[in-house]
C-alpha positions in Angstrom: 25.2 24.7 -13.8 24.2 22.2 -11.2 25.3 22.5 -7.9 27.0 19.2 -6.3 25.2 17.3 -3.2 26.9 16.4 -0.4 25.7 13.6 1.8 28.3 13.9 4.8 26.9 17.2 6.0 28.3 18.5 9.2 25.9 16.5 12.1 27.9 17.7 15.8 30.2 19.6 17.5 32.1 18.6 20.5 34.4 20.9 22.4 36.8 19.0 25.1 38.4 21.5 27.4 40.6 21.4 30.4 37.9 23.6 31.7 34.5 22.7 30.8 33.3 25.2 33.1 34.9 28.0 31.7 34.1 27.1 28.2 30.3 26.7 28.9 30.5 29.9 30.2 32.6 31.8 27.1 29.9 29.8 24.4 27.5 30.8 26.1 28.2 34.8 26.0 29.7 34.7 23.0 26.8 33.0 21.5 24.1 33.3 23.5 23.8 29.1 23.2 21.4 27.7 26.0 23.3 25.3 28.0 22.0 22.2 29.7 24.5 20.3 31.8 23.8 16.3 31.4 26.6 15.7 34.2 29.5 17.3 36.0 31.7 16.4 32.8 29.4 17.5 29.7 26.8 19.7 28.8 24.6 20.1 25.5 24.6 23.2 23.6 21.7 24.2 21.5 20.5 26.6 18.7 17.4 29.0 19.3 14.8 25.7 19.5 16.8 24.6 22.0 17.4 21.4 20.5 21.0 20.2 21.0 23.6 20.4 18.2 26.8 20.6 20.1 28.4 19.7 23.8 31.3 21.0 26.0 33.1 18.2 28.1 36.0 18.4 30.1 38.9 16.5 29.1 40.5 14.8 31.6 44.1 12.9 31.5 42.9 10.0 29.7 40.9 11.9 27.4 41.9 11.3 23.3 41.9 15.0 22.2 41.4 18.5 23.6 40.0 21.2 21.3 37.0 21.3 18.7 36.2 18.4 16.6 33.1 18.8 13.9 31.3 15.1 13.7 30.2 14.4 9.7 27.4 12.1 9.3 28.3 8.6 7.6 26.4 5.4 7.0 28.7 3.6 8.6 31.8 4.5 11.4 33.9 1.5 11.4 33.3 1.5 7.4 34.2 5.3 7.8 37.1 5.3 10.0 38.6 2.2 8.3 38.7 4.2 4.6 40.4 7.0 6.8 42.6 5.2 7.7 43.3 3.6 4.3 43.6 7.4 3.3 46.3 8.0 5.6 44.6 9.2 8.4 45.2 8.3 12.0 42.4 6.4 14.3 42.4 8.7 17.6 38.6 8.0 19.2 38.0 4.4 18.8 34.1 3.6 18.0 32.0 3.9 20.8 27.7 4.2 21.5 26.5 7.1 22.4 22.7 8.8 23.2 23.3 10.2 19.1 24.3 7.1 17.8 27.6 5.5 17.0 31.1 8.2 17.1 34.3 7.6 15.9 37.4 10.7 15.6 40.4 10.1 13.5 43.3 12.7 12.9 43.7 13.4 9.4 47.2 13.6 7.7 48.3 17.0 8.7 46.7 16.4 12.1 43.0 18.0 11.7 40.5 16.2 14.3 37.7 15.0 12.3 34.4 13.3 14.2 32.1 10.4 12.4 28.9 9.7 13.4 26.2 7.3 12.2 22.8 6.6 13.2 
């Protein structure tokens, strides 16, 4: 039996908190993750290379979401987001550029936060 291939592997984590601090703090005990603060609102997270594969931000009152949000990788995030949508899910992070490449977060229909990224 062959086993099926999935090309949307998981590619980030984000974790937006009301206390960044505190949650850099817990991740990194619990985890041992090295931490390396870009800014007073975000920080990357590593694995044992040290390269990052997460980040912790603090959510402020405009924010779109608090909580954890896993980012799959896509060829395309308005392509992406728009077949969400079409699916029945709900656009809560509109596009944006980042260091990574282009993000995107919709809410799927029973509420899950799910994070798109392309290169």
């Amino acid at each position: 039996m062959t086993q099926a291939r999935h090309s949307h592997a998981p590619a980030w984590f984000d974790i937006s908190t009301p206390d960044a601090d505190r949650a850099r703090r817990f991740y990194q005990e619990m985890f041992d993750w090295p931490v390396k603060a870009i800014d007073a609102t975000y920080a990357l997270v590593g694995d044992d290379d040290g390269r990052p594969t997460g980040g912790i931000g603090q959510a402020g009152p405009g924010s779109p979401y608090t909580g954890m949000v896993t980012y799959f990788r896509v060829d395309d995030v308005g392509t992406a987001l728009a077949r969400a949508e079409s699916l029945g899910g709900t656009r809560v992070l509109e596009p944006a550029e980042t260091p990574l490449g282009r993000i995107a977060v919709f809410a799927d229909p029973d509420g899950n936060l799910v994070g798109l990224q392309s290169p």
